[in-house]
N, C-alpha and C positions, 0 to 999 in steps of 0.2 A: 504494500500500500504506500501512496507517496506520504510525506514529510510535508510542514507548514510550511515551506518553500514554492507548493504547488499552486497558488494563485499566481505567484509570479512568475512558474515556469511557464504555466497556461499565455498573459500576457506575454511572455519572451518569443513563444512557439508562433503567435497569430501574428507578430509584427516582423518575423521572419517570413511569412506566409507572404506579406503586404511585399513584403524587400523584395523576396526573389523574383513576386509578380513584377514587379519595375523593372530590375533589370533583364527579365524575359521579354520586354515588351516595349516596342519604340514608342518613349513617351517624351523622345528631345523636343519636341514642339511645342513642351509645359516647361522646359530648363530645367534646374537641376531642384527635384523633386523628392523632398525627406520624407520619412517614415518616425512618425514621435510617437514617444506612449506618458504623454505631458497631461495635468490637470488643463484643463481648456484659459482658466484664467489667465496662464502661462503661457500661450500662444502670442505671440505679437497679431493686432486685427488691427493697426490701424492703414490708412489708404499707404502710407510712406514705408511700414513695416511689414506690411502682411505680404508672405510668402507661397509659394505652390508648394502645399504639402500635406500628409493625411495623420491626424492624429487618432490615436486606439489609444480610451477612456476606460476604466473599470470604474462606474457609478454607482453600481449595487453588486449587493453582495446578498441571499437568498439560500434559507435550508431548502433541500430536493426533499419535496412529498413524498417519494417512493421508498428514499432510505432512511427517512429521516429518525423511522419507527424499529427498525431491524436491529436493535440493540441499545441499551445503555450502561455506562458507564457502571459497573457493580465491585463490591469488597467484599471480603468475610467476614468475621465477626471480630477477627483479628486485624482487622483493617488492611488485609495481604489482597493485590489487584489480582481481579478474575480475569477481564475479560478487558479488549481494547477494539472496542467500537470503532467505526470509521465515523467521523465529521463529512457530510455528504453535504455539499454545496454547488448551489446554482452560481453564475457569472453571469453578471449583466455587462453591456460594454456599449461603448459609443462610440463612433467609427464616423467621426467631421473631416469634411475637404474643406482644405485653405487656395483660394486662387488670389494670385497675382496678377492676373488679367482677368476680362471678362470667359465665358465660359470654362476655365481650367478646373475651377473649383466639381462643376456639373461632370465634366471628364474623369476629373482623378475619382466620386463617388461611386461611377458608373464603374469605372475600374476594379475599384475594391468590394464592388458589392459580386461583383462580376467572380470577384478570387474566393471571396466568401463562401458563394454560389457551387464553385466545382472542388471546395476543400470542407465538405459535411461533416468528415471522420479527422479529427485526429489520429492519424496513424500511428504506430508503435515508431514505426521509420522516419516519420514526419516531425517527432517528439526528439527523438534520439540523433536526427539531423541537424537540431537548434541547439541539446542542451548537450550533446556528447559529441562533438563532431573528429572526425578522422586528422590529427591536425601534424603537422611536419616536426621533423623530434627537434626539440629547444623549444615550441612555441606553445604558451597554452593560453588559456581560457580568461578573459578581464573578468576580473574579481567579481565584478557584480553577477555577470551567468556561470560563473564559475562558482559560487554559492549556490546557485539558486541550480544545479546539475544537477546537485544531491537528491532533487527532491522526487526520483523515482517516478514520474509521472508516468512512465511508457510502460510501468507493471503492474497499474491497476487492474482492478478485473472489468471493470468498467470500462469501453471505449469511450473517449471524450465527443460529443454530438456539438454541433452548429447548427442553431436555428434562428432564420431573421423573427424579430420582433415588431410589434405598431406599438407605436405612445401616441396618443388623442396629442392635439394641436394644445389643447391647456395643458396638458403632461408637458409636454415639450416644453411651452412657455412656464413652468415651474421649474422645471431644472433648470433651464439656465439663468432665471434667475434666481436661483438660489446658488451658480454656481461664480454669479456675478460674471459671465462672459456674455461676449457678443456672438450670436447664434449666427451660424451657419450651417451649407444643408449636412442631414445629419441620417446614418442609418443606425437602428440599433439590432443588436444579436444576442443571442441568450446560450451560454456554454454550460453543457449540462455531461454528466455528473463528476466533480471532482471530492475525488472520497481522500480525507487526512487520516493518517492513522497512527497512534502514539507508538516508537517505539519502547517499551517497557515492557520488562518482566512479569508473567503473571502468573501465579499459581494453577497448577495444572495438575487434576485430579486423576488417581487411575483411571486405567479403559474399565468399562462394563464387560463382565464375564462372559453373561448374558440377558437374554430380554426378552421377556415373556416365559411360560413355559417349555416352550419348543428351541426357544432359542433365537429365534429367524426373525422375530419381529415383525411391523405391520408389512405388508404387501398391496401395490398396486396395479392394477394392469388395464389398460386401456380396451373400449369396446370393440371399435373400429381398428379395423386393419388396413395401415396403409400399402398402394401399391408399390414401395422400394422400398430395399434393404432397412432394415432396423431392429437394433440392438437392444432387446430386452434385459438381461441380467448378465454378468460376468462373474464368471468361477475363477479362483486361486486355488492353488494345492493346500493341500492341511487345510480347510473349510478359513483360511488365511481371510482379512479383508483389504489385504495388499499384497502387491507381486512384488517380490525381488529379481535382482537382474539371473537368467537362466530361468527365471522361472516360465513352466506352460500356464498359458491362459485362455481358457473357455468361452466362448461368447455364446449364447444362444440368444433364438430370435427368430426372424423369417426373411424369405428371398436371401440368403446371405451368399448363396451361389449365381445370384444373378436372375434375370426377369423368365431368360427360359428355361432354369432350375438342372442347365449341364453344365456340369461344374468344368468340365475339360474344354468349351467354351470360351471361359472368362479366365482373367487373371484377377485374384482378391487378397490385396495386402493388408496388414492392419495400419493404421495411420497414428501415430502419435504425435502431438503437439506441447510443446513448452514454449515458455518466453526463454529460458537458460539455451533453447538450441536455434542455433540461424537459421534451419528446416527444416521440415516434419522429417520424421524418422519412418521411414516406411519399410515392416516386415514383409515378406511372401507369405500368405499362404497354400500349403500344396496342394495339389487336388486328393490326396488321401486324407486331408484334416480337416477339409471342411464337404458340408450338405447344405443343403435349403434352410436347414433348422440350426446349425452349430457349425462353430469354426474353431480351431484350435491353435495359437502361435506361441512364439518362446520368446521371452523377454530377452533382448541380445545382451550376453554376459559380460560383454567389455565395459570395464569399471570408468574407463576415461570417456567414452563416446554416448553416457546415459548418463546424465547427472541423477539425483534423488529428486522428489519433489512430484506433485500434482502435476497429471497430464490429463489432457484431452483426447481421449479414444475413438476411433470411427475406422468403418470398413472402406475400402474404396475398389471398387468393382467395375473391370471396364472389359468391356466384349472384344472378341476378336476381330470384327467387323470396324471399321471406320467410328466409330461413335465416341460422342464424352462422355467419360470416367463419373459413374454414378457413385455420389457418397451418401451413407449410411447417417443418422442421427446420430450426435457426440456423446459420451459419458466421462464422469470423471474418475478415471480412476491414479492411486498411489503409486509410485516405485517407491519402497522403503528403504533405507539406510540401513545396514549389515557392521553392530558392531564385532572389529575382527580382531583384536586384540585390545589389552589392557586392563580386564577383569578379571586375571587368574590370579593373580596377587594382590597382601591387602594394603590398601594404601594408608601410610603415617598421616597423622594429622595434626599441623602446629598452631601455636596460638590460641591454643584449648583455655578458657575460661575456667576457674578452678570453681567457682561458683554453679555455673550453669554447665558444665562439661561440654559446652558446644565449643568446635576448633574449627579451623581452617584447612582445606585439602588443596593440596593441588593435583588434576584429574588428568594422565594422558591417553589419548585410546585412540587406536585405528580404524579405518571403517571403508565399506565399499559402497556404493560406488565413491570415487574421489570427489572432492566437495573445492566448487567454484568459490572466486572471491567475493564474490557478486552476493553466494548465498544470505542465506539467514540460517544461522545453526546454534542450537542449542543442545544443552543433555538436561534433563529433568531427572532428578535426582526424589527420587520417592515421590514427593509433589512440591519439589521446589526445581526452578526451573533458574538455569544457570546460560548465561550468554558465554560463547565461546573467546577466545583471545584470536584478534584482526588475524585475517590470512594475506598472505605475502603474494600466495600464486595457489593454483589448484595441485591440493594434497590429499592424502588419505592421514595424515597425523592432525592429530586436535588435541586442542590443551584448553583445562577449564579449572578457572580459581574460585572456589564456592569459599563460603562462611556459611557459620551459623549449623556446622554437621554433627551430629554426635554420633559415638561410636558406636560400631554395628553392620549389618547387613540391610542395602537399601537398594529396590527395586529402582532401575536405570534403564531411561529412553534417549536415543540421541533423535534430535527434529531436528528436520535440513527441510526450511520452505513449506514444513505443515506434513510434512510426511516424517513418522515417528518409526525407529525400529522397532518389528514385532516382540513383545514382551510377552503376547498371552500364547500360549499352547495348546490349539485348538483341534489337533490329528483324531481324538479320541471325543465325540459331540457328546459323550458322555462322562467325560472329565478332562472339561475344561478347567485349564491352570494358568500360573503365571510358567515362566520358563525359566528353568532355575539356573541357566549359566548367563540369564543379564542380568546379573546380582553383582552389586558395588562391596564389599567389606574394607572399611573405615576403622584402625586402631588407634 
C-alpha cells in the first residue's frame, strides 16, 4: 500500500502526463509553454505578466465511499495494533490554461483535457515512469520527487481512475473567490482511489485450525454457467491453503480444455501474475493433466525466478487455429515462504530484564524462495510480529532483532508480502496441528 507521500506522487504523475503531452506535440505557435502544479493565487494574471501555461490544482481532498467502511483502525486490550486500515481518498484537481495571446489559453485546455481524455488509468508503468525512472549512473532524483518515490503508489491494489468533473457556474465562482484568483477557463477531474497505509507492526494472531465442523467452511457457487473457461476452487497438497515453489496444483472448474473440450487441440498454460515480476509467469499445461473439468500444474521450483507473495491465477487457452488466447477468471492464490534453516538451535537471549525475564534475541534464518528488496518481510514470533533488518540485494538470509521475548518455545511464521510460511499441518483432516519443526527455542 502506498505511504503519505501518495497525494503528491499522484500530482507529480499527472503533470508528467501534461509534460510529455507538450513535448509530443507541436505546440511552438503558443512559445514556450510551462506545466505548474502552483496554488492559482501564485500564477502571475496580469495583461504585462501572464504567460502561456497550464497549471494542475489539488482543491479538495474527499474520503472514497467504497472504502471508506472496509476497516478501522482497532487495538487490544493491551493497547498492541491489530490491524492497518488503508486511508482511501478521492482527489479533486483543477486543470487552468494561462494564455498570453488571445486564443492560447482555449488551445493549451483543449490540449490537456485532450491528454486527460486518453490517460483514464494510471498505469503501474505510467507511475513508475515519473516516480522511479531508469536514470544514467551518477544522476539521480531532485529531492523533492525523490521523497515523494517512496510513496509506492504503483503497488496499490487499487488502479488509480480519471474522471472529468462539472462545478455549477456559482461552484466555480466560489472557489475562486475564495481562492482570491482571477479565473480562467478551467476543467476539473476527480482521481479516485488513493489508498495510505500505515506502515507499523501489528499483532498477528495464530491461523484457525479449523472452521466449522467439517472443516471446509462456508461455500459458494454460482447458478449460471458461463460459456468460457473458469476456475472454481484450487487444490494444494496436504489439504495446504498455499502452494510452495515445486509444488502440484489442482484447478477445477469447466471448459478448462477449451470451447471444443479436445484437449490435444489447445494449448493451456497456467498464468501467474505479481507486481515483484516484469511478466506473467506462464506454466504448460500437458495434455495428460488437464480435462474439461481439472487441470493440474507445478509451481516452478526455482527459488530466484518466483518471488513469495500473492499472485493472481488464470488459465489461458488458445486453439490451434488462428484465434485469440481465451482467459479464464482470476483467483488469488499464495506462494508461501519455506523456512530452510535456523531453527535447529536455541537461540541466547540478551538484555533479559531480571524483573520481567523478557530479553532481546537476535533471529537468523534462511528461506526459499529468495526474498526481493523491494519486499515486505517479517517473522511473527508467537503473535508478535517482528520487521526484518533492510536488505542490500535479493537473498535467502534474514536477520531479525525482536525485544520483549521470554524464554521458551515459540511458534514462528516468516510473511514476505502477506504470504506466511505454512505452520499448520494439515496431511491428516483429522488431526490437524501446528508443525513442530517451525518452533523458535529462546534460552
Amino acid at each position: 500500500m502506498p505511504g503519505p507521500f501518495a497525494v503528491a506522487a499522484v500530482t507529480a504523475v499527472l503533470k508528467d502526463i501534461l509534460n510529455d503531452g507538450l513535448a509530443n506535440h507541436d505546440l511552438s505557435a503558443l512559445g514556450n509553454v510551462a506545466v505548474t502544479a502552483l496554488p492559482p493565487d501564485r500564477i502571475p494574471a496580469t495583461n504585462a505578466e501572464e504567460k502561456s501555461q497550464l497549471n494542475l490544482f489539488l482543491f479538495q481532498v474527499s474520503p472514497n465511499t467504497g472504502w471508506r467502511n472496509a476497516a478501522l483502525p482497532s487495538r487490544s486490550s493491551t493497547g498492541e495494533r491489530l490491524t492497518n486500515p488503508p486511508l482511501a481518498l478521492n482527489l479533486h484537481y483543477l486543470i487552468t490554461a494561462y494564455g498570453k495571446e488571445e486564443f492560447h489559453a482555449e488551445a493549451l485546455l483543449g490540449y490537456a483535457m485532450q491528454m486527460m481524455h486518453e490517460s483514464p488509468i494510471l498505469t503501474r508503468a505510467m507511475i513508475n515512469a515519473t516516480l522511479k525512472p531508469a536514470l544514467p549512473p551518477g544522476v539521480t532524483l531532485p529531492p523533492g520527487l525523490g521523497m515523494i518515490s517512496t510513496s509506492d503508489l504503483a503497488d496499490q491494489v487499487e488502479m488509480v481512475k480519471i474522471t472529468p468533473q462539472h462545478l455549477s457556474a456559482e461552484e466555480m465562482s466560489r472557489l475562486w473567490s475564495a481562492m482570491q484568483a482571477k479565473y480562467r477557463p478551467t476543467a476539473v477531474y476527480e482521481i479516485s482511489v488513493i489508498l495510505i497505509e500505515a506502515d507499523k507492526a501489528k499483532k498477528s494472531p495464530l491461523p484457525v485450525l479449523k472452521q466449522g465442523d467439517d472443516g471446509k467452511g462456508p461455500a459458494a457457487q454460482a447458478d449460471l454457467v458461463p460459456p468460457f473457461p473458469e476456475i472454481l476452487s484450487v487444490t494444494f497438497p496436504n489439504n495446504q491453503t498455499q502452494a510452495m515453489l515445486g509444488d502440484a496444483v489442482i484447478l477445477t472448474g469447466h471448459d478448462l480444455a477449451g470451447e471444443t473440450g479436445k484437449a490435444a487441440d489447445v494449448t493451456v498454460s497456467a498464468q501467474l501474475v505479481s507486481p515483484r515480476l516484469d511478466a506473467p509467469l506462464l506454466v504448460a499445461i500437458p495434455v495428460a493433466a488437464r480435462s474439461a473439468n481439472t487441470a493440474a500444474f507445478t509451481i516452478p521450483p526455482t527459488p530466484l525466478d518466483v518471488p513469495a507473495g500473492v499472485y493472481s491465477l488464470s488459465l489461458v487457452v488458445s486453439a490451434a487455429a488462428p484465434a485469440d488466447p481465451v482467459t479464464s477468471n482470476e483467483v488469488a492464490i499464495a506462494i508461501a515462504p519455506r523456512i530452510t534453516g535456523g531453527l535447529a538451535a536455541p537461540v541466547a537471549r540478551t538484555a533479559v530484564d531480571p524483573e520481567t525475564q523478557l530479553g532481546t534475541a537476535v533471529i537468523a534464518i534462511t528461506c526459499s524462495p529468495e526474498v526481493l528488496p523491494s519486499q515486505r518481510v517479517s517473522l511473527v514470533i508467537g503473535t508478535k510480529e517482528v520487521r526484518s533488518a533492510p536488505l542490500a540485494g535479493q537473498t535467502a538470509l534474514l536477520q531479525f532483532t525482536a525485544t520483549g521475548l521470554a524464554a521458551g518455545e515459540h511458534w514462528i511464521r516468516l510473511r514476505v508480502d502477506g504470504a506466511e510460511s505454512l505452520l499448520i499441518d494439515r496431511a491428516d483432516p483429522a488431526d490437524v496441528k501446528f508443525d513442530a519443526t517451525q518452533k523458535l527455542v529462546l534460552t
